[in-house]
C-alpha positions as CSV (number, residue, x, y, z in Angstrom):
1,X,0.0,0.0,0.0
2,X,2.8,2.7,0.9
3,X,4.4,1.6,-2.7
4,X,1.5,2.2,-4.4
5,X,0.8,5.5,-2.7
6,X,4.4,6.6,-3.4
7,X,3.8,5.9,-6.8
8,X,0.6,8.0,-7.2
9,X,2.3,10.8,-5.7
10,X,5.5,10.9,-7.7
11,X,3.1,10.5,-10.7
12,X,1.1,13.8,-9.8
13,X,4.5,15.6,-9.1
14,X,5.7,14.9,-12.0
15,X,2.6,15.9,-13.8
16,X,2.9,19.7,-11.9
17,X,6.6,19.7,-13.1
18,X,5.6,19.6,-17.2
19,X,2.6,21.9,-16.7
20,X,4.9,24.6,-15.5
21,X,7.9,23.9,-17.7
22,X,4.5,23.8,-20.5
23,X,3.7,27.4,-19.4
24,X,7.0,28.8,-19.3
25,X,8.1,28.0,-22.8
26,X,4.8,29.5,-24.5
27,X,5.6,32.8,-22.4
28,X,9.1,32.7,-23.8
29,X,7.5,31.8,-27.2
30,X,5.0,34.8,-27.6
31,X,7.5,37.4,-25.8
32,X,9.9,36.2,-28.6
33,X,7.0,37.0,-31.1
34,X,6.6,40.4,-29.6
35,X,10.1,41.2,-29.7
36,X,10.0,41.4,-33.7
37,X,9.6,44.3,-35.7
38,X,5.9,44.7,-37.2
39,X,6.6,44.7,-41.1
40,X,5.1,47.6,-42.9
41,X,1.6,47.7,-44.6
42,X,2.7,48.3,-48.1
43,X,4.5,44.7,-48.2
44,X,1.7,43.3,-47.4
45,X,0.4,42.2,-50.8
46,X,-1.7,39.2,-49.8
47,X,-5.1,41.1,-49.0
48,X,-7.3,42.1,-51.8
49,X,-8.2,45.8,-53.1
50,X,-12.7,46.1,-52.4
51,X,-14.1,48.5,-54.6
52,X,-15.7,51.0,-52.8
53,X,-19.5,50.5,-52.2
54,X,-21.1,52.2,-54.7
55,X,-22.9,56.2,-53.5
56,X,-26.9,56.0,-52.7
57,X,-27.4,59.6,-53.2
58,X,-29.7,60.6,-55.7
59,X,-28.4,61.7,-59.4
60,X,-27.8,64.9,-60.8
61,X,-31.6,65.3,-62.9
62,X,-30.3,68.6,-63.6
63,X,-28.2,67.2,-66.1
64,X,-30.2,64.7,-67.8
65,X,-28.1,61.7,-69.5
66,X,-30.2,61.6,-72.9
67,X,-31.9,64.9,-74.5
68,X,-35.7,65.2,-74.2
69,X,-37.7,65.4,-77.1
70,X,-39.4,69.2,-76.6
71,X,-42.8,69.5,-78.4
72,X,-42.8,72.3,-80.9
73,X,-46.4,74.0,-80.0
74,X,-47.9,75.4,-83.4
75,X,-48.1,78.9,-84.2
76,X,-50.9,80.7,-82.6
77,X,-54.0,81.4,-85.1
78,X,-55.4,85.0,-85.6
79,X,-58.3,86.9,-86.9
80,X,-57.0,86.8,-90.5
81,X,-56.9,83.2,-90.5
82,X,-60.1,82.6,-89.6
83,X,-61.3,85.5,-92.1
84,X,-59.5,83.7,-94.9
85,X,-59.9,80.1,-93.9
86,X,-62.2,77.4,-96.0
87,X,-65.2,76.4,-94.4
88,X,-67.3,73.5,-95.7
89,X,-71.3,72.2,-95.0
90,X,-73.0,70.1,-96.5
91,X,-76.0,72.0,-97.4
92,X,-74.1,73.8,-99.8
93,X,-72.9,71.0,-101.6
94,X,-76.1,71.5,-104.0
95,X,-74.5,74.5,-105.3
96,X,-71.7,73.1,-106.6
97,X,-73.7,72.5,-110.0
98,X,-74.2,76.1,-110.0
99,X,-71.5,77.8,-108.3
100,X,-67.8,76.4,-109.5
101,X,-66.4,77.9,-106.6
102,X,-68.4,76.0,-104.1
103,X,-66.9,72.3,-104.3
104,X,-69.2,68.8,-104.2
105,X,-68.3,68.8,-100.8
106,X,-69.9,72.2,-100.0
107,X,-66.7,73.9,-99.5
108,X,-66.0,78.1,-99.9
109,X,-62.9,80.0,-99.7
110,X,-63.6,83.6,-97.5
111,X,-61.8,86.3,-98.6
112,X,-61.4,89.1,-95.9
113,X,-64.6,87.2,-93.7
114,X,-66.5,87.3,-97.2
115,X,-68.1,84.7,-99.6
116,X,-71.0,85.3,-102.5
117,X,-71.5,84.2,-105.9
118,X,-74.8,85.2,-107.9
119,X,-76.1,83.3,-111.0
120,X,-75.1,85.5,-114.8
121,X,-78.6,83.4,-115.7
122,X,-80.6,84.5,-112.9
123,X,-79.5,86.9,-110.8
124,X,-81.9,85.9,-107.8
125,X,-80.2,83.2,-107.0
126,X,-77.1,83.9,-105.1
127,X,-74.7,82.4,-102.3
128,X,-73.3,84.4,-99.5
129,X,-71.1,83.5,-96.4
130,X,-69.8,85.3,-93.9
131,X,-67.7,85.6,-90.8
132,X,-70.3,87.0,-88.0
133,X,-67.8,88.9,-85.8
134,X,-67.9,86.9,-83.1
135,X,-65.1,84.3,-82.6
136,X,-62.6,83.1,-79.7
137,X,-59.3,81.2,-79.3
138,X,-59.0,78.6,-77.0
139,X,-57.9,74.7,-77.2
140,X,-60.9,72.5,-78.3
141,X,-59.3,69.2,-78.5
142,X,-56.7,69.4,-76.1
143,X,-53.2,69.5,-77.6
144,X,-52.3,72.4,-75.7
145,X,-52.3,74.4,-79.5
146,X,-54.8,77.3,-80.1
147,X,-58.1,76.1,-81.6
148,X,-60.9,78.4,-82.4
149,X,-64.8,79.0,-83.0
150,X,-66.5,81.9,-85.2
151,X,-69.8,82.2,-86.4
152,X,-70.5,81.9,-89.7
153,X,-74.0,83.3,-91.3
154,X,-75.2,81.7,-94.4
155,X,-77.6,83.2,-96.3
156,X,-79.0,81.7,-100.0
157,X,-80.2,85.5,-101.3
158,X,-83.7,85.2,-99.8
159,X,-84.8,86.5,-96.0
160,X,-83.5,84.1,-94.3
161,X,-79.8,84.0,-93.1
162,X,-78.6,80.5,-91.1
163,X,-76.4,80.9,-88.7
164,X,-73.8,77.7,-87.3
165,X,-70.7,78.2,-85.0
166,X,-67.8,76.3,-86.5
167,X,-64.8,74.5,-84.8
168,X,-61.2,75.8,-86.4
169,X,-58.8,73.2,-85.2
170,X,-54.8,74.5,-85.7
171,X,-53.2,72.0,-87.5
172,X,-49.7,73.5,-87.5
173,X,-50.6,77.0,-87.9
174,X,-53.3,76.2,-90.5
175,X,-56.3,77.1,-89.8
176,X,-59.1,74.0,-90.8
177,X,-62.8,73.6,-90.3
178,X,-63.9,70.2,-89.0
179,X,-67.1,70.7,-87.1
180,X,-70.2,72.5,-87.1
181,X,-73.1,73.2,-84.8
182,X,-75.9,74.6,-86.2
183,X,-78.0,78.3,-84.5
184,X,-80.8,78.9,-86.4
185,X,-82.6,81.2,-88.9
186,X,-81.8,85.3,-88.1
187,X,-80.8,84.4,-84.3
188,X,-79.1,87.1,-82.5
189,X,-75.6,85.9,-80.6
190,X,-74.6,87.4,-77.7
191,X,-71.6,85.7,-76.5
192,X,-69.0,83.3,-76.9
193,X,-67.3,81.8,-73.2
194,X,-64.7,79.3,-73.4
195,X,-62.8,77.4,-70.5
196,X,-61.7,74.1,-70.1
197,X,-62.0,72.5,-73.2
198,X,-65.9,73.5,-73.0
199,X,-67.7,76.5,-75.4
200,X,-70.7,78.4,-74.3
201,X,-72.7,80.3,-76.5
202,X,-75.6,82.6,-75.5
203,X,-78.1,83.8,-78.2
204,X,-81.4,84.8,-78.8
205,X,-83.5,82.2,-80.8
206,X,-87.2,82.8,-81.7
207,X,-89.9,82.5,-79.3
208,X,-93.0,80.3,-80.5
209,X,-94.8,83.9,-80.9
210,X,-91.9,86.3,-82.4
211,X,-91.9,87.2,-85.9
212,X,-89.3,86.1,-87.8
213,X,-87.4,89.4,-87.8
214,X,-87.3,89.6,-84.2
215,X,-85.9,87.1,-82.0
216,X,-87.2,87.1,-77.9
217,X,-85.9,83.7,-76.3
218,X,-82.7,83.6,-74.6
219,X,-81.1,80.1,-75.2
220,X,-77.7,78.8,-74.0
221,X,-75.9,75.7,-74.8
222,X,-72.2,74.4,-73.9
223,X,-70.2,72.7,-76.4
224,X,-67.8,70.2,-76.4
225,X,-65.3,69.2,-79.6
226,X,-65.5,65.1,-79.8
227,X,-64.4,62.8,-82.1
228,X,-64.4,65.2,-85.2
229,X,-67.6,66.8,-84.0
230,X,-68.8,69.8,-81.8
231,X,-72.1,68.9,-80.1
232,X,-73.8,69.9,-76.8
233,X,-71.7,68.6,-73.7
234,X,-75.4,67.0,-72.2
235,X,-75.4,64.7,-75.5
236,X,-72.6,61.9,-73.4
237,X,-75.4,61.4,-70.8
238,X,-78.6,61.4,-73.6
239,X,-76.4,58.9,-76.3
240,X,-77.2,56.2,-74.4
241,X,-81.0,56.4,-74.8
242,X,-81.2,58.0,-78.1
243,X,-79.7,55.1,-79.3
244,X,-82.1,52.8,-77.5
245,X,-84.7,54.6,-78.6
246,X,-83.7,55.0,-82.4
247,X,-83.0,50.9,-82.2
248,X,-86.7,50.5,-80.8
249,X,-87.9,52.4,-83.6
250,X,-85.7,50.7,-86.6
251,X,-87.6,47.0,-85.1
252,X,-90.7,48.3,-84.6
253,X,-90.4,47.6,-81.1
254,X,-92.9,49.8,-79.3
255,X,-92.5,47.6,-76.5
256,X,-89.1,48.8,-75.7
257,X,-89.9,52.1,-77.1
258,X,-92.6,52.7,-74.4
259,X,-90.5,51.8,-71.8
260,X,-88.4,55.1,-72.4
261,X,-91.3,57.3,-71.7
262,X,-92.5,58.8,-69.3
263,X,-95.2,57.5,-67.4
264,X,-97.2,60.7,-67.0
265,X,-95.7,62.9,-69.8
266,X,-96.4,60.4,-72.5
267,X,-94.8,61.3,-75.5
268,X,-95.8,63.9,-78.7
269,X,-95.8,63.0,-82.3
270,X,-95.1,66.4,-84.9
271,X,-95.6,65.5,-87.6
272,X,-93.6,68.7,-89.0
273,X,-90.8,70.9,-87.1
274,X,-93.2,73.0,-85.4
275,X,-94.5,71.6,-82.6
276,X,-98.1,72.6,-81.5
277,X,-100.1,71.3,-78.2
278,X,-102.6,69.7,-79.9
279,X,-100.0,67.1,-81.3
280,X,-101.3,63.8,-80.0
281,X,-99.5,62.1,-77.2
282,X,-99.8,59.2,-76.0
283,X,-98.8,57.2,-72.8
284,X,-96.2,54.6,-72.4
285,X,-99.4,52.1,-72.2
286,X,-100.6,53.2,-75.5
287,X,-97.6,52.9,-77.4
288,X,-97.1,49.5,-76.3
289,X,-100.2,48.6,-78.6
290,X,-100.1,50.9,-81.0
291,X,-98.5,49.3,-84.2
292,X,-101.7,47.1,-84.3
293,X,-104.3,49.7,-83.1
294,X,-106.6,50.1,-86.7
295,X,-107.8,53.5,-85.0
296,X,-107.5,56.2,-87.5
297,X,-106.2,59.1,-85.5
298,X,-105.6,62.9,-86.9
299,X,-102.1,63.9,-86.6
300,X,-102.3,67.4,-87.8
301,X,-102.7,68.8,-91.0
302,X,-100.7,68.2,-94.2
303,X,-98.4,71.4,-95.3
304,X,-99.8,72.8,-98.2
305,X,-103.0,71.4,-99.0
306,X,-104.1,71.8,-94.8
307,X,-105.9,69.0,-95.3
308,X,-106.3,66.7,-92.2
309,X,-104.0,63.9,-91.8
310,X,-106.0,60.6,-91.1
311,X,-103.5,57.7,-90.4
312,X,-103.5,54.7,-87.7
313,X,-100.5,54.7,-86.4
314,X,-98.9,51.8,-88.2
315,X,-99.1,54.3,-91.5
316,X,-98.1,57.4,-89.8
317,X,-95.5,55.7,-88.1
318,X,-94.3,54.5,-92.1
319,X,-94.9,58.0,-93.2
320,X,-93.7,60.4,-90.8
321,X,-91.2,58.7,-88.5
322,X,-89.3,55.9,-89.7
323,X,-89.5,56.9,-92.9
324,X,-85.5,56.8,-93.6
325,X,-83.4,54.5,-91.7
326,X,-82.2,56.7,-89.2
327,X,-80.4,54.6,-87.1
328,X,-77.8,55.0,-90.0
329,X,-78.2,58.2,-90.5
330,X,-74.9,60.0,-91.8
331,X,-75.5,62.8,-89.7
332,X,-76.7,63.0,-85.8
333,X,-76.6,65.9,-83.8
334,X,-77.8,67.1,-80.3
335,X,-79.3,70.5,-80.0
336,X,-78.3,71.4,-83.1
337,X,-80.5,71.9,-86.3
338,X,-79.0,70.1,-89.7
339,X,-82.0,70.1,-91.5
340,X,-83.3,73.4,-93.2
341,X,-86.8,74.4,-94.4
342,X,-88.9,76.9,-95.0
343,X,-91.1,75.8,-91.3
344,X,-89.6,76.9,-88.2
345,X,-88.1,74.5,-85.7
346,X,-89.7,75.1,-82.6
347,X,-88.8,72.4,-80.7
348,X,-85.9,74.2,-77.9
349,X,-88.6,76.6,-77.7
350,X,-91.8,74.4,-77.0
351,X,-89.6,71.5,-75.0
352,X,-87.1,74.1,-72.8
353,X,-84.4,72.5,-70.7
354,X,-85.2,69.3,-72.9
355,X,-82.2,67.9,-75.6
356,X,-83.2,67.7,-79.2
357,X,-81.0,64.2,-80.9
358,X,-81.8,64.8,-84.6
359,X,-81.1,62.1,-86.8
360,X,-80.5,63.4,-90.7
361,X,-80.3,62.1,-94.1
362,X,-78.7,65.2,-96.6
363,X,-80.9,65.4,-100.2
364,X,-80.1,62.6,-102.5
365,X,-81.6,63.8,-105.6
366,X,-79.5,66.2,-107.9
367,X,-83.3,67.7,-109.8
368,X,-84.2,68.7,-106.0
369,X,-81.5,70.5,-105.6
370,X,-80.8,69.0,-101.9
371,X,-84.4,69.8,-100.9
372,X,-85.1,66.2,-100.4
373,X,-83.4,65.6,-97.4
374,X,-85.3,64.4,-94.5
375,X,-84.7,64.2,-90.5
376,X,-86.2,62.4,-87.6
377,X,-85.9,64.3,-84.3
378,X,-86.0,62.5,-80.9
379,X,-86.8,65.1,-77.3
380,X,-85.8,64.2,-74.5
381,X,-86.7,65.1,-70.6
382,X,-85.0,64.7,-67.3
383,X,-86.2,63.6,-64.2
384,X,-83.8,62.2,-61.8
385,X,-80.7,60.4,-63.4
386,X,-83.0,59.3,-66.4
387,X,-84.0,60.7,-69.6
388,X,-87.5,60.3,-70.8
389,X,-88.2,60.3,-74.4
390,X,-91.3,63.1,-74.6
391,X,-91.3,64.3,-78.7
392,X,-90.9,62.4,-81.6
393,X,-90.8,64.9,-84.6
394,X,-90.3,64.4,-88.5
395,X,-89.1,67.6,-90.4
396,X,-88.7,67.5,-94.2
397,X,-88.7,70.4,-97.4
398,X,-92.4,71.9,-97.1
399,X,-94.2,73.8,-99.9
């Protein structure tokens, strides 16, 4: 047992003996290491160059990279332009077989705010168009360019003189005629407002008592230039049902027809532009039926001969409202006359606040001289959000 012990305890002495003999060699070791001179950092070529991390701040806009394309605006149009410009409508394409300075088109040149021909044959029959002194600048169909509108008189040598306000677009400084909206027979305008993209004209039109000579009713509209046209800025939230109204008519579907008037208004067949309260009208009930209703009703009395007219409604309906297939008509408009005759167009007057969709087919016939045209015109009501359909009228050339 003492052996054994004596063993175990030389063991562990010997054991303390290398751990300190351990310890002081690794002191000598790293005080040895400390002793050397630390080598420069330029010879130390083993760690690699980092790019610096690239900069977050925002660039320089101020010094764009690529040049911008800068639009060019065109040069500003001016009362000689419009004095000198070419205005065209279609109602005087007729007198291209007389005139050979009106084109097929019913195009005229002004010179100075002045048109007129006059016939070496017969001296009655003359042309004149003219620039009404009243115009404005301002952009109608938003290119940031200045547009304009002027109103034009037209007048055919007779009483009458037809006034329209026509859309000048600038098309690089040229002035060009694209859209028309028609006024009326001697109205009186009073003026021309523009501002954002929207025209308003206010004019006197002819009250269903004035004399032609002497215009009472104030009338206003506000115009919009869309798609090529210049119509009545009401006419985007009437489209909608004058075209389901037009398709009712074109398949005889009084049905749906009857379902776009009113319920107590009822609606007012004319059988002529002037409109007169004693123009039968007939509820949305009625209508339903009406295409096989063998009741001869009078509808007025026929221009010339003022003889009654005695129709069901199946042949009026042939004669004086679908008579052309005016859902393709070539020409709609809102508030705006297109057709001409010699019987005055009530309707603004005897429906105020209401919105006139006329749908127009020009003359066809060369003998006729364009008096064979023939338009279909569709009055409409508010109440609410909806539009009622309250006047159907026919208009045609009357003797």
């Amino acid at each position: 047992m003492i052996r054994h012990a004596l063993k175990i305890t030389l063991l562990l002495f010997g054991l303390v003996i290398s751990s300190s003999l351990s310890c002081r060699f690794m002191n000598r070791a790293f005080q040895s290491l400390q002793d050397q001179p630390t080598p420069p950092l330029g010879n130390v070529t083993s760690i690699p160059q980092i790019p610096p991390i690239a900069s977050h701040q925002p660039a320089d806009i101020s010094q764009p990279t690529a040049p911008v394309t800068q639009l060019t605006p065109a040069p500003e149009l001016t009362q000689v332009d419009l004095y000198n410009a070419e205005y065209c409508f279609p109602s005087l394409a007729a007198n291209s077989q007389t005139f050979e300075e009106v084109s097929p088109q019913g195009c005229v040149r002004l010179n100075d705010g002045q048109f007129g021909v006059q016939d070496q044959a017969d001296p009655l029959i003359t042309l004149i168009v003219f620039v009404a002194d009243h115009y404005i600048f301002t952009d109608l169909d938003g290119d940031l360019d200045q547009d304009a509108v002027v109103v034009i008189g037209l007048s055919g040598g007779g009483s009458g003189t037809f006034f329209s306000l026509a859309a000048v677009i600038n098309e690089g400084g040229v002035a060009k005629h694209k859209a028309t909206f028609g006024l009326g027979d001697r109205v009186i305008v009073e003026q021309i407002l523009a501002e954002d993209g929207k025209v308003t004209l206010n004019y006197i039109v002819h009250g269903p008592q004035d004399p032609m000579c002497c215009p009472t009713q104030p009338m206003s509209v506000t115009l919009i230039y869309r798609n090529g046209a210049l119509v009545d800025a009401i006419s985007e939230q009437v489209g909608p049902y004058a075209d389901q109204a037009i398709t009712a008519m074109r398949n005889q579907d009084m049905q749906r027809l009857a379902q776009l008037v009113h319920p107590q208004w009822g609606v007012r067949f004319s059988p002529y532009s002037y409109v007169l309260e004693e123009h039968l009208v007939f509820t949305p009930e009625q209508l339903a039926g009406l295409l096989q209703d063998p009741t001869i009703y009078q509808w007025g009395s026929y221009d010339g001969s003022g003889e009654p007219i005695l129709l069901t409604f199946s042949e009026y309906f042939d004669r004086f409202v679908y008579r052309m297939d005016f859902a393709n008509a070539p020409q709609i408009s809102f508030n705006q006359r297109l057709g001409f005759g010699n019987t005055i167009d009530n309707s603004r007057e005897f429906y105020p606040g209401a919105v006139v969709v006329e749908y127009y087919f020009p003359g066809q016939d060369p003998q006729y001289g364009g008096m064979d045209w023939h338009s279909l015109r569709l009055v409409f009501r508010s109440e609410g959000e909806f539009w009622y359909l309250v006047g159907v009228i026919n208009d045609e050339w009357t003797t």
